[in-house]
C-alpha positions as CSV (number, residue, x, y, z in Angstrom):
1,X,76.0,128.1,67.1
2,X,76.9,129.4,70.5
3,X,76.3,132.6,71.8
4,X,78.1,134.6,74.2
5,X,76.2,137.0,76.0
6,X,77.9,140.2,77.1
7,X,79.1,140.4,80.9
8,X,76.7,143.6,81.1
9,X,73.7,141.6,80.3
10,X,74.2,138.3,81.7
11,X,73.1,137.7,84.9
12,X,69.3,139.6,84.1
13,X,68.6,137.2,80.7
14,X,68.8,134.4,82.9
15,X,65.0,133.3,84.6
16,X,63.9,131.0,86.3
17,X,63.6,128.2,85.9
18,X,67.0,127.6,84.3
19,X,67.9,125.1,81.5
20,X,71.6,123.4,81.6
21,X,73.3,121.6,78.8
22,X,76.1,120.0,80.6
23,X,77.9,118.4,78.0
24,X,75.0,117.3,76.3
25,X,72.9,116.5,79.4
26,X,69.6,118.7,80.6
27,X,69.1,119.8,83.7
28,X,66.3,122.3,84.9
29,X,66.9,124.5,88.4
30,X,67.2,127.8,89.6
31,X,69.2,130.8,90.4
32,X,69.2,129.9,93.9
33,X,70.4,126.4,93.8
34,X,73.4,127.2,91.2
35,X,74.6,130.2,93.3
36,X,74.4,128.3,96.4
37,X,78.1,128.2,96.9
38,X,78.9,132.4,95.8
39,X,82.3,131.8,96.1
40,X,82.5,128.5,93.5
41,X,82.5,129.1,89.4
42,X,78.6,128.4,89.4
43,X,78.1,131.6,91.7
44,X,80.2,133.8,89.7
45,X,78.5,132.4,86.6
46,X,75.0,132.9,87.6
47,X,75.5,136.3,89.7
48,X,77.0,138.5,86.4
49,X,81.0,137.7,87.1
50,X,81.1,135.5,83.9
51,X,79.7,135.4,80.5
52,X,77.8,132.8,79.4
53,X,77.2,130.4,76.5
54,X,74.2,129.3,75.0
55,X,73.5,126.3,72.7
56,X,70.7,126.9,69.7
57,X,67.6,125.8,72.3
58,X,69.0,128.3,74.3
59,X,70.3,126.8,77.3
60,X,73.0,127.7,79.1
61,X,76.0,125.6,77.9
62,X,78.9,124.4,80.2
63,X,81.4,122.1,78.7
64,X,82.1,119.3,80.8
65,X,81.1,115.7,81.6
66,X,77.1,115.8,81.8
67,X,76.5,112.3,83.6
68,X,78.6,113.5,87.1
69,X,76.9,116.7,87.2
70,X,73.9,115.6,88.7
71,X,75.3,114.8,91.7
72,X,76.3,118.5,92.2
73,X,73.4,119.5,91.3
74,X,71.5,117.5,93.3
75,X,74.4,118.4,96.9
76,X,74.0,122.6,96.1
77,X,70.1,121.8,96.2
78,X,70.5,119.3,99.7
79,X,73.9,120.8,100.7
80,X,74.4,116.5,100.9
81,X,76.3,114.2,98.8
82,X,74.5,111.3,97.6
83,X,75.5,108.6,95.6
84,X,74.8,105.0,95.0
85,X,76.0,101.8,96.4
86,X,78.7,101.0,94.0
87,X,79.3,104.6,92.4
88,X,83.0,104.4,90.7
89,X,83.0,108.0,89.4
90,X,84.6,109.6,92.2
91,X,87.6,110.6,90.8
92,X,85.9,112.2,88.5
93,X,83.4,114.1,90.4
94,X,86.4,115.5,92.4
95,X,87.8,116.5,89.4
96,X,84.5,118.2,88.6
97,X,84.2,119.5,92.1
98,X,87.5,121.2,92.0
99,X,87.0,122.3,88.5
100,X,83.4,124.5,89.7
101,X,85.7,125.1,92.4
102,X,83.0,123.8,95.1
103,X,85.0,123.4,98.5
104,X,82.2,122.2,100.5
105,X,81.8,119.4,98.1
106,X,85.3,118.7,98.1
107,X,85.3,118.3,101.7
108,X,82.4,116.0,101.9
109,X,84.1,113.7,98.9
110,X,86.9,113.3,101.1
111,X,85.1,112.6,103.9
112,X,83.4,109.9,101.9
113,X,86.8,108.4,100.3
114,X,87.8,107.9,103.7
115,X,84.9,105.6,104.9
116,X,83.9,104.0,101.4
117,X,86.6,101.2,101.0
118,X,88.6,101.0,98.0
119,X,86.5,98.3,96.4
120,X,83.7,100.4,96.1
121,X,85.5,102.9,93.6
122,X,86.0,100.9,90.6
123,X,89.4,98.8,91.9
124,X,90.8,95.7,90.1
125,X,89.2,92.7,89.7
126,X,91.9,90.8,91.4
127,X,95.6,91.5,93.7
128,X,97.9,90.4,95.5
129,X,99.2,91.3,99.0
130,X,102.4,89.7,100.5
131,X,104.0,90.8,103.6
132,X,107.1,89.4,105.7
133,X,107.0,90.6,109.6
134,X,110.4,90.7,112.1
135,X,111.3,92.2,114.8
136,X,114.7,92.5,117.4
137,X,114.8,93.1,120.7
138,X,117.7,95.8,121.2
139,X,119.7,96.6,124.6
140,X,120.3,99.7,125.3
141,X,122.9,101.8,127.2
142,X,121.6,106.0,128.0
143,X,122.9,108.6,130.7
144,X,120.4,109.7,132.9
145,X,120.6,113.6,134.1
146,X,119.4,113.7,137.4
147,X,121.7,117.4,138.0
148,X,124.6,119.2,137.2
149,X,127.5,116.9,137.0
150,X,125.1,114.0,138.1
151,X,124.2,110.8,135.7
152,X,122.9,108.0,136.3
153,X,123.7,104.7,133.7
154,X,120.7,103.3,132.4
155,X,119.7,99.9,130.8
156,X,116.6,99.2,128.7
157,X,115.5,97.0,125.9
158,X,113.7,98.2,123.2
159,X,111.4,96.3,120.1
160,X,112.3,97.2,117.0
161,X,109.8,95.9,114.6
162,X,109.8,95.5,110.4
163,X,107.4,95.4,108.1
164,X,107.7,94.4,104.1
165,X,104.6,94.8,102.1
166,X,104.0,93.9,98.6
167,X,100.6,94.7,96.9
168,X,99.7,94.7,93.4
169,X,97.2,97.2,94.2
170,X,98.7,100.7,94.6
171,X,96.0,102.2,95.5
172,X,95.9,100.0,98.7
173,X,99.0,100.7,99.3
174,X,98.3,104.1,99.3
175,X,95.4,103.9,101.5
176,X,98.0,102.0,103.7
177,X,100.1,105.2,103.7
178,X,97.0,107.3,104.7
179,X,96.3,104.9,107.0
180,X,99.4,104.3,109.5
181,X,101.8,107.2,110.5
182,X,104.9,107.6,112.2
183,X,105.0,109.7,115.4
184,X,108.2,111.3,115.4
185,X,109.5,114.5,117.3
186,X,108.0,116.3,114.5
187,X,104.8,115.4,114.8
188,X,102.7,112.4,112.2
189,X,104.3,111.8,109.6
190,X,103.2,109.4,106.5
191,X,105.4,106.0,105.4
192,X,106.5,106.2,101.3
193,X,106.6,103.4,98.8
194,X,109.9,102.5,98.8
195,X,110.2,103.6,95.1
196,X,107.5,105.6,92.9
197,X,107.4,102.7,90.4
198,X,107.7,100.1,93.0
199,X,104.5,98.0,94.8
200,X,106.3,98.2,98.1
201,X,106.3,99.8,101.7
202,X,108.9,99.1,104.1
203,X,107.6,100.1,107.6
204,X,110.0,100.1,110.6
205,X,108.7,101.6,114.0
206,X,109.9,101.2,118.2
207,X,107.3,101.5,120.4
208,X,108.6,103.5,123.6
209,X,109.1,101.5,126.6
210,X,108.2,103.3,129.8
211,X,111.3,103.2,131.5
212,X,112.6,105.1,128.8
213,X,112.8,108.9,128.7
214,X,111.0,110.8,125.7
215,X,114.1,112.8,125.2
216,X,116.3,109.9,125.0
217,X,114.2,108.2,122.7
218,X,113.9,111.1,120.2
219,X,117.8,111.3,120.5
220,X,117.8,107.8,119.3
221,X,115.7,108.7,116.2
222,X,113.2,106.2,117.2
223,X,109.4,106.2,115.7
224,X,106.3,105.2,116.6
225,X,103.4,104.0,113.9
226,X,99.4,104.8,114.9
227,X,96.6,104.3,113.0
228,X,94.0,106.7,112.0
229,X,90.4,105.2,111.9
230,X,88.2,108.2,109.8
231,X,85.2,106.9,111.4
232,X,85.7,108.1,114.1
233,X,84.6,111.5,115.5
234,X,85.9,112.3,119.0
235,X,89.7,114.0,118.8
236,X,91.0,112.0,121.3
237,X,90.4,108.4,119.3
238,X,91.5,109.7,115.6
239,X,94.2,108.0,116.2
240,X,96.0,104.7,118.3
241,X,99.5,103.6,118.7
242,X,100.6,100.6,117.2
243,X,102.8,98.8,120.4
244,X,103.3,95.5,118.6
245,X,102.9,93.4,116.0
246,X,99.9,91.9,116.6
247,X,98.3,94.6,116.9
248,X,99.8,96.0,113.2
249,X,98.3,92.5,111.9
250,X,95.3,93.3,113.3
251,X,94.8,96.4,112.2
252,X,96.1,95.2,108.4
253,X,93.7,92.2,108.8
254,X,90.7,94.8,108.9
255,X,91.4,97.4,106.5
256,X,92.0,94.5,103.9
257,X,89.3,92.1,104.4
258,X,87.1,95.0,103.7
259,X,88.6,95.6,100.9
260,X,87.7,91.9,99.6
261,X,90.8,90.6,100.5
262,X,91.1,86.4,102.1
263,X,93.8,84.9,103.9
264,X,95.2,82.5,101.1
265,X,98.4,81.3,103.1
266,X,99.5,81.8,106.8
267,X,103.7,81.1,107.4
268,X,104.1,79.3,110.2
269,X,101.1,78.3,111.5
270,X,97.7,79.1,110.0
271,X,95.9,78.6,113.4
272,X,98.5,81.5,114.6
273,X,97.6,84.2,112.5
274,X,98.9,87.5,114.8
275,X,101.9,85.8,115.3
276,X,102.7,84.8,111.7
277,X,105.9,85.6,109.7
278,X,104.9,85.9,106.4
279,X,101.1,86.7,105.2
280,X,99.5,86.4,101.9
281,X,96.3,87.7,101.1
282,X,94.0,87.5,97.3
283,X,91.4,89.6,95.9
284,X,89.7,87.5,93.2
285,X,86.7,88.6,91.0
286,X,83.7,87.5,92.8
287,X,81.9,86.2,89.9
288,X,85.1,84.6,88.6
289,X,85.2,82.7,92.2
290,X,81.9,81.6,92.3
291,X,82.0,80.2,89.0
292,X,84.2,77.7,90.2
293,X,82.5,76.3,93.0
294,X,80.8,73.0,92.4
């Protein structure tokens, strides 16, 4: 039977070294390791905030999933999260992380789901990406204020260029979303699915030609799309602007081959890849591919 020891009482029956059951796990540490972070549920547990409960061997007893907890443990002691190649848990741990209400743990498994790929945290076995590339040269017709009373007429052509995605994978598509922004008057701005229960993005940018005035081109409603590469450290290369399609490709090109994506057909020509129409890419099972080789 469990007991509950008073609040009065609770923080002096507890010695080190201290004896966990996480949801039926056992873990040994101290005082100082669990009240590492004061401000998370651990510190107010372990500093006489909360009461606590104790199984019949007398451990203290916290009900929740054992096999993740280590990996807490083991960042309050190293203030470092380590986990191994191939760990497919994190959602979980988050969810753990949040629950003890550990923010600098939280910020380091976010830091780490934006340079682990996907593949790496349990995804499917096998999808399907499709995407269909256009784009339309546009004239167009502006004022230019050079004083009061005084305009100037002013031609320039502008790229528009479109972007239809199809992936099986939501969660790639997500990461997509994360991934590429819009640069608007506003500021960044992340591309939707085009419906909740959907598998598609629709992504429609114009880059800003030079001789083309910022205020004209926000009057337009134009957008711009960057990419944000998380790797990166210094301010001024978080993110790039996407200017045209090849370089979108490109960009796609990466994030999904490392995400265990191939290039399974190429519309028009193969040998043309950036300057392609249509794309299709497949993630097969490894071990499902290889059984078919000769």
């Amino acid at each position: 039977m469990l007991n509950l020891n008073s609040l009065d009482d609770n923080r002096n029956s507890v010695q080190d070294p201290v004896s966990l059951n996480v949801g039926g796990e056992i873990y040994t540490t101290t005082i100082d390791t669990l009240t590492r972070c004061r401000d998370s549920m651990l510190g107010a547990m372990f500093t006489g905030q909360m009461p606590l409960l104790r199984d019949p061997q007398g451990n203290v007893f916290i009900d929740r999933d054992g096999k993740v907890f280590r990996y807490i443990l083991n960042y309050l002691r190293s203030s470092s999260l380590d986990l191994p190649d191939g760990f497919t848990d994190l959602s979980l741990l988050r969810r753990e992380a949040d629950f003890f209400q550990i923010h600098p743990l939280l910020d380091e498994i976010h830091r780490y789901e934006a340079l682990v790929p996907l593949s790496c945290r349990g995804g499917p076995l096998g999808a399907l990406l499709i995407l269909h590339v256009d784009s339309k040269v546009r004239v167009l017709h502006f004022n230019l204020r050079h004083g009061p009373e005084n305009y100037e007429l002013r031609t320039c052509s502008v790229r528009a260029f479109t972007v239809n995605l199809f992936c099986t994978w939501r969660a790639f598509l997500a990461l997509l979303c994360e991934r590429f922004s819009y640069r608007t008057s506003q500021g960044l701005t992340s591309p939707l699915p085009c419906n909740t229960r959907q598998n598609r993005v629709k992504l429609e940018w114009v880059p800003r030609p030079e001789d083309l005035p910022q205020d004209q081109y926000h009057k337009q409603q134009y957008r711009g799309l960057t990419v944000s590469y998380p790797e990166v450290t210094q301010p001024d290369r978080l993110t790039e602007e996407i200017t045209d399609m090849q370089g979108f490709l490109e960009e796609l090109l990466k994030m999904s081959l490392a995400e265990g994506f191939r290039v399974d057909l190429v519309t028009p020509d193969p040998a043309q890849i950036l300057n392609c129409t249509s794309l299709r890419l497949v993630k097969c099972c490894q071990h499902l591919h290889q059984s078919h080789l000769p």
